[in-house]
N, C-alpha and C positions, 0 to 999 in steps of 0.2 A: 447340496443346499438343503436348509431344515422345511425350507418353505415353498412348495411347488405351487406352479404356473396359476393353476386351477385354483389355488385355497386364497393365494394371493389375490385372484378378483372377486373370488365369493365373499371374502372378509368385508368389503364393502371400504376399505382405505382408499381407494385406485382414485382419489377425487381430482381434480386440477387443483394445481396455488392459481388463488387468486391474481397472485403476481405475477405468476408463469402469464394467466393468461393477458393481462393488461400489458404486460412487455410481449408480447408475443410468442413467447416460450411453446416450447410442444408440450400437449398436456399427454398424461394419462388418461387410456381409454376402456373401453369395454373390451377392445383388441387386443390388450394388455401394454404393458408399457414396453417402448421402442432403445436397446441400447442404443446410445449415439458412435457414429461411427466415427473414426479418430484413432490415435495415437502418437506415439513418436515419430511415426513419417512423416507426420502434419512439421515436425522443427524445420528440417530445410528451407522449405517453402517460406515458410516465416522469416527464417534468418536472412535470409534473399532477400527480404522489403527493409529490415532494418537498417539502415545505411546511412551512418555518420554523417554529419554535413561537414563540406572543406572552409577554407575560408580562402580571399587573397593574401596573397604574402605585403601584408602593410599592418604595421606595428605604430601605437596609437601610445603613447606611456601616460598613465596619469599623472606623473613628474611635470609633464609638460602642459597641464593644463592646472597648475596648483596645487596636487596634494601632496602633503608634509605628513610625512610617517614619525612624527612624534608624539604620538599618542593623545593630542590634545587637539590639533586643528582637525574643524570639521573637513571631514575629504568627500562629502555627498558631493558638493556643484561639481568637484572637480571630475571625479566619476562620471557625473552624466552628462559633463563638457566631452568628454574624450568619447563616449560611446555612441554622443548624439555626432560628432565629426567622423568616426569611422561607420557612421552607418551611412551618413551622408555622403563618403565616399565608395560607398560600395558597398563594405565592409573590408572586415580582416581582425588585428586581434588589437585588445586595449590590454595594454600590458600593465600588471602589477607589480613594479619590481621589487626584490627582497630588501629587507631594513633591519635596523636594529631593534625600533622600536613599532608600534603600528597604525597601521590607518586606522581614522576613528570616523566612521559615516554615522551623522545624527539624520537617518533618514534613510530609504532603499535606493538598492539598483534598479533599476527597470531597462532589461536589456530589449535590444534592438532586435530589428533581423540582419542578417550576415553578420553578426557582431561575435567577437569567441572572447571571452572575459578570460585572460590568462594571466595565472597567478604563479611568477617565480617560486622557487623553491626559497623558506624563510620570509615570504610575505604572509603579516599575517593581518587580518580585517575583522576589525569590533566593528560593531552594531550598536548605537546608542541605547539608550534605555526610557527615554521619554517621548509619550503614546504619539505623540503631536507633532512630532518628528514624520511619523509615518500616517499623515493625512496628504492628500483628500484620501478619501474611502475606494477603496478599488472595488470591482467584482472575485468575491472567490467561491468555492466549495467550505463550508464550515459543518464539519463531521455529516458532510452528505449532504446540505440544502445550501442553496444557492443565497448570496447577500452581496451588501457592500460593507467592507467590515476598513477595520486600517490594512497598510500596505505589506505582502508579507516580506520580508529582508530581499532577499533576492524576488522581482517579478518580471512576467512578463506577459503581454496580453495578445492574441492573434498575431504572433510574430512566425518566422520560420528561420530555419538556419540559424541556430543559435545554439552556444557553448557554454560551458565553465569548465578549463581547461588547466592542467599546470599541476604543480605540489605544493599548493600552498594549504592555507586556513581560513577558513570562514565562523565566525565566534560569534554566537547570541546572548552570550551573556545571561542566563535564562535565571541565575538566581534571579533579578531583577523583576523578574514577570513571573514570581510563582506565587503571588498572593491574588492574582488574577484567576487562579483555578477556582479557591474558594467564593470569587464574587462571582462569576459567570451565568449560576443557573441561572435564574432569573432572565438574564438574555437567551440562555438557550432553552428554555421553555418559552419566551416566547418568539425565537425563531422557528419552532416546529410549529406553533399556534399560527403566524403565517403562512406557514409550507402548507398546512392545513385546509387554511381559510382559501388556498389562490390568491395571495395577497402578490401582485408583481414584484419580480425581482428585484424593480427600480427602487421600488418602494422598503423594503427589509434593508434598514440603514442602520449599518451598528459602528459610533466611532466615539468620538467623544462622550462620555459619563459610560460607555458601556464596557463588558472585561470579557470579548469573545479572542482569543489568544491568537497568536501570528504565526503563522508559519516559517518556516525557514529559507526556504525556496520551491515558489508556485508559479509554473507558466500555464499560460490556461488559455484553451482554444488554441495552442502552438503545436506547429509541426515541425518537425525534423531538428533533432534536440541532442546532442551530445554532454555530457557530463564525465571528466576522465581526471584522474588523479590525485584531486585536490580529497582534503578534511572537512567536516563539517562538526561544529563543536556546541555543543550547549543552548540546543532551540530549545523555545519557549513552548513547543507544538510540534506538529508533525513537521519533520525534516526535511526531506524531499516528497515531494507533493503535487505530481504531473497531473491536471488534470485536462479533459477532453482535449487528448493530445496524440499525434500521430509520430511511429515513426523517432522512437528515443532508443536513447543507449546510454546507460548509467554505467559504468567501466571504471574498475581497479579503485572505489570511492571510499574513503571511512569515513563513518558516524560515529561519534563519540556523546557522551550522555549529556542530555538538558535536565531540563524538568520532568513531572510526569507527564502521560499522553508525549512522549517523544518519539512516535515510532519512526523508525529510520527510514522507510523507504513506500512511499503508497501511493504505486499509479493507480488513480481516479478514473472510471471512465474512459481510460486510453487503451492504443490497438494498436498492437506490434512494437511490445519492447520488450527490453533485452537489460537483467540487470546482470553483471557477471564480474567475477573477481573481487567484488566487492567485502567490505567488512563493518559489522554492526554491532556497538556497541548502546544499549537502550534501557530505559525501565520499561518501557513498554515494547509492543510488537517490534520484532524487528525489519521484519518486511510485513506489510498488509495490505494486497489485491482487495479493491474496492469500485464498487457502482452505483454508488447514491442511497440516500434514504427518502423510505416511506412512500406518500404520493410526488413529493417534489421530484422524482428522478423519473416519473412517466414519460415516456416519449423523448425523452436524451438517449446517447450512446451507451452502449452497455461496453463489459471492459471484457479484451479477448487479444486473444495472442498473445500471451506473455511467457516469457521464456528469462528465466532465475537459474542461473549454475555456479559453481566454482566459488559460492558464498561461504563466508563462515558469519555466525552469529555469536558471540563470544557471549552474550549475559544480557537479560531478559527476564523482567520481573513476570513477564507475560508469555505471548506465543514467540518462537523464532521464525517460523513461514508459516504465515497465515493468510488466509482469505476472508472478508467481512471485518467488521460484521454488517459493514454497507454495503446491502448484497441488491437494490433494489428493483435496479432493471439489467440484472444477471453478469454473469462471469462465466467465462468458457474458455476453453484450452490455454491452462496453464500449467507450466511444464516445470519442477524445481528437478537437477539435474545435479548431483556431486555437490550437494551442498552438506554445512555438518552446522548444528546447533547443538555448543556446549551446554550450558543451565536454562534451561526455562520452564515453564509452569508446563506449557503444551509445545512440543516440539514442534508436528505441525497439523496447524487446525483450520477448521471452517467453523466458521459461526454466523448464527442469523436469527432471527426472531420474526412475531408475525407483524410487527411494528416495521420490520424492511422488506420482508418478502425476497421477491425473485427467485432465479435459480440459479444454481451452482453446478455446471458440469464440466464432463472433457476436463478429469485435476490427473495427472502423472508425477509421480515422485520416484526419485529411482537413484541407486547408486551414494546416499545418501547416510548421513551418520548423525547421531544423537547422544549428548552424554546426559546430566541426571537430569530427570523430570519428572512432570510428576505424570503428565499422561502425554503416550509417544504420538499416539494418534487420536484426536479429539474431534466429531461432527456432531457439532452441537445447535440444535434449531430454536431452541429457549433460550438464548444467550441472555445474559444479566437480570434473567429471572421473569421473564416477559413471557407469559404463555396466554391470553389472549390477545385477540388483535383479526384484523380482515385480513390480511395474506401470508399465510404461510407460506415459508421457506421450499424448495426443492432442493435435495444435493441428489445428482444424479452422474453416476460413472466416476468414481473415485478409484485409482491405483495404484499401486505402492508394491516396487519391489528393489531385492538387492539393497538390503538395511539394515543397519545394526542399530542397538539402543544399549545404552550402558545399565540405567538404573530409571525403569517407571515407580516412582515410591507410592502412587495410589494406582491406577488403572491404567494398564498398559493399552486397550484398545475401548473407547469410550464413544459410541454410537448411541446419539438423543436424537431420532427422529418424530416428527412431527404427527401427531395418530391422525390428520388428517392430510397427511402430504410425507409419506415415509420417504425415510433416504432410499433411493435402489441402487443397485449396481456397486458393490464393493468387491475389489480385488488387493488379495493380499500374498507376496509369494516373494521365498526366502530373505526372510526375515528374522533377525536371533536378536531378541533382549536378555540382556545377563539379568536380572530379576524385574517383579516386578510384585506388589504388594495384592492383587489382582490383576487377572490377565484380562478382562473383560465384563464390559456391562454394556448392555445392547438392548435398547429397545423402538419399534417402530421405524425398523431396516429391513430390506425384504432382497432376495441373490447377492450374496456374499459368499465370495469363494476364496477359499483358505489354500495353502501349500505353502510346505517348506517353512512353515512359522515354528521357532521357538524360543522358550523361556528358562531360560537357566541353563540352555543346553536340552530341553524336552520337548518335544512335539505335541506343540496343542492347534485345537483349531477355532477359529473364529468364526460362529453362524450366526444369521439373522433368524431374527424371532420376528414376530406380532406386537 
C-alpha cells in the first residue's frame, strides 16, 4: 500500500460524512478507520431468508371477468375484478391467457396480497398511454424522494405475497411518454425544494399538469415478492422498482429498452434480495442498488443484502452493475456474483455526490466478465459534477476478484474520492483486461491492495494516493 496507517490520519482527511453520521454509519476516527467485517460467507445466510411466496392452487382467468385481447377493449376492470376475487379468496393465481392479439389496460394493476399475476406464454399486455388513466395519485419514490405522483403500471402497496409469474409480456409503450423527460424539471426542482423544506409527504402531489414519469413496476412497503419469467418491454422510467421492501426474488426476468432513465432493475431501500438469471437490455443502468436521496431519506431503511448473479447485461448507454447514485441512508452487503456486462460506459460503478451522501460498503464482485467499456471499475463521489454540498459520500470495502475485461477505452480503474471523506478499502485480485487506453486514475482513496491485476497481458498495480 502507497499510503500507511500513520500518514493516513496525520493528513487530516480521517473526517466523518456527514451522512454516515445522520444514518448512523461508523464514522472514521482518530483510532483510524475500522475495515468492516463481512464477505462471501455473509450469501448463505441471506439466501436462507429469501424465500419465494407459494400461492393456493386456484386459477382466476381474466377471460372470465371481461377481458378481450383484441387490442382495443380496455382490460383494467377486468384485471382488477379477477385480482380483487382471488385475493378475496385467499389467493392463488389470476391467469393471463395467450391470444393472438393483446390486452389493452388504460390504467394499472394494483396487485393484492396472495395474488401471483400469471402470464401464459404469448400473452402479451399494453399499457395505455393517457396520464388520466393512471389517477388518483399513489405514494412512490421518485429518483429518491418520496411523493404522490400517478400510478406506476404494475403497483402495489403494503401487500405481501405477491407475484408476476409466467412468459409473458408486459409493454409501456414508452415512445408515448418521452416528451415527458423534457417537461419534468421543473417538477423535480421542485420536488427536492419540498424534500428540502419538510414539506409532508401527503402534501408533494404531482399528477395532473405535472410530467414526473411512471415507473414500470413498484411495490412499495411489500414484502415477500417473487418476479419469474415474464418480459418487461418499453418503460417510460425505471423498470422494476422495489422499494422499502422485504424479502424479493426477481428470477430468469428480461428487460428490454424504453426510454431514457430505463434502468432495468433498482431495489430502493429493500433487504434481502435476490436478482439472478436475469437479462438487461437498457439505455440506462442496467441494474442500480439505491437508498434514497438527500435529506428526504433520513431515518428510512437503508438497502442491504442484496445478492445479483448469473446476470447478463447485453447494452447500456450507462453502468451494467451499479450502485447509486441514491446512496443516502447507505448500502451494505452487496454481492454481484457471475455476472457479465457486454457494452457499457462503466461496467461496474458506485456513484454519489454530496447532494446524497451516505455510505457505500461490504460491495463484492467476483467471477465476473466485461466486454468494451469505457471504465471497468468506476467510484465516483462527484457524480454529475456536484462537488459541494453538506454530506459527503463514504465508499468503504469494495472487492473484486476473478475478472476479465475485454476493452477499458479511457480508464480501466477510476477512483474519485471525496478530499473530505476518501474512499478506503479497495481490493483488487486477479484481474486481466485485454487493453485499456489508461490503466488508472486515482485520487482521494486510501489501502488499496493490488494482485494478479493485468493489462494486455502485463502486470500492473493499482495504489491509492492522497
Amino acid at each position: 500500500m502507497r499510503i500507511a496507517r500513520r500518514e493516513f490520519l496525520r493528513s487530516g482527511v480521517a473526517v466523518a460524512a456527514v451522512a454516515a453520521a445522520d444514518c448512523g454509519c461508523a464514522r472514521l476516527t482518530a483510532n483510524g478507520p475500522g475495515k468492516p467485517a463481512g464477505g462471501w460467507d455473509q450469501v448463505p445466510g441471506i439466501l436462507s431468508r429469501i424465500v419465494p411466496p407459494t400461492f393456493p392452487e386456484r386459477d382466476f382467468s381474466v377471460l372470465d371477468y371481461g377481458a378481450l385481447p383484441d387490442g382495443r377493449t380496455n382490460c383494467a376492470p377486468a384485471f382488477a375484478a379477477a385480482i380483487t376475487a382471488c385475493n378475496n379468496a385467499g389467493g392463488g393465481r389470476v391467469v393471463v391467457p395467450a391470444a393472438r392479439q393483446f390486452y389493452l389496460l388504460n390504467g394499472p394493476i394494483q396487485l393484492l396480497s396472495n395474488v401471483n399475476l400469471y402470464l401464459e406464454a404469448g400473452s402479451y399486455i399494453h399499457f395505455g398511454a393517457n396520464a388520466a388513466d393512471y389517477l388518483p395519485v399513489v405514494e412512490v419514490r421518485y429518483q429518491g424522494i418520496r411523493c404522490k405522483n400517478y400510478s406506476p403500471f404494475v403497483y402495489a402497496y403494503q401487500q405481501s405475497n405477491i407475484a408476476i409469474t409466467g412468459a409473458g409480456t408486459l409493454v409501456g409503450q414508452a415512445y408515448y411518454w418521452g416528451a415527458w423527460e423534457g417537461l419534468a424539471a421543473p417538477d423535480w426542482t421542485a420536488l427536492q425544494t419540498m424534500a428540502s423544506q419538510g414539506v409532508p409527504v401527503e402534501q408533494r402531489v404531482f399528477g395532473p399538469g405535472h410530467h414526473l414519469r411512471l415507473t414500470m413496476f413498484e411495490p412499495y412497503e411489500c414484502k415477500n415478492i417473487l418476479v419469474e419469467g415474464v418480459t418487461f418491454e418499453g418503460s417510460p422510467f425505471w423498470t422494476l422498482h422495489p422499494t422499502f421492501c422485504t424479502n424479493v426474488t426477481i428470477r430468469n426476468v428480461t428487460v428490454l429498452a424504453g426510454q431514457s432513465n430505463d434502468d432495468g432493475c433498482d431495489p430502493d431501500s429493500c433487504t434481502d434480495v435476490l436478482i439472478d438469471g436475469c437479462m438487461f437490455t437498457t439505455n440506462d443502468d442496467n441494474v442500480s442498488i439505491k437508498a434514497g436521496y438527500a435529506s428526504d431519506a433520513q431515518g428510512l431503511p437503508s438497502c442491504s443484502n442484496i445478492v445479483v448473479r448469473n446476470c447478463v447485461a447485453t447494452n447500456t448507454e450507462w453502468g451494467g452493475f451499479t450502485i447509486g447514485s441514491n446512496t443516502a441512508c447507505n448500502i451494505e452487503n452487496v454481492f454481484f456474483d457471475n455476472c457479465v456486462t457486454h457494452k457499457s460506459v462503466s461496467a461496474f460503478l458506485i456513484k454519489s455526490n454530496r447532494l446524497n451522501g451516505g455510505t457505500v460498503k461490504n460491495v463484492f464482485v467476483r467471477n465476473s466478465k466485461a466486454g468494451d467499456c469505457q471504465q471497468f471499475l468506476s467510484l465516483v463521489t462527484q457524480y454529475a459534477g456536484v462537488f459541494s454540498g453538506p454530506a459527503p459520500p463514504l465508499f468503504n470495502n469494495v472487492n473484486l476478484e476473478g475478472m476479465t475485461c475485454g476493452q477499458a477505452g479511457a480508464t480501466a480503474f477510476l477512483f474519485d474520492g471525496d478530499p473530505a471523506n476518501p474512499i478506503i478499502y479497495v481490493s483488487l485480485a486477479d484481474i486481466a483486461i485485454g487493453s485499456a487506453a489508461n490503466a488508472q486514475s486515482v485520487s482521494n482513496t486510501f489501502f488499496v491492495a493490488s494482485s494478479g491485476v493485468t493489462i494486455g497481458g502485463k502486470p500492473v498495480t493499482i495504489e491509492g494516493i492522497p
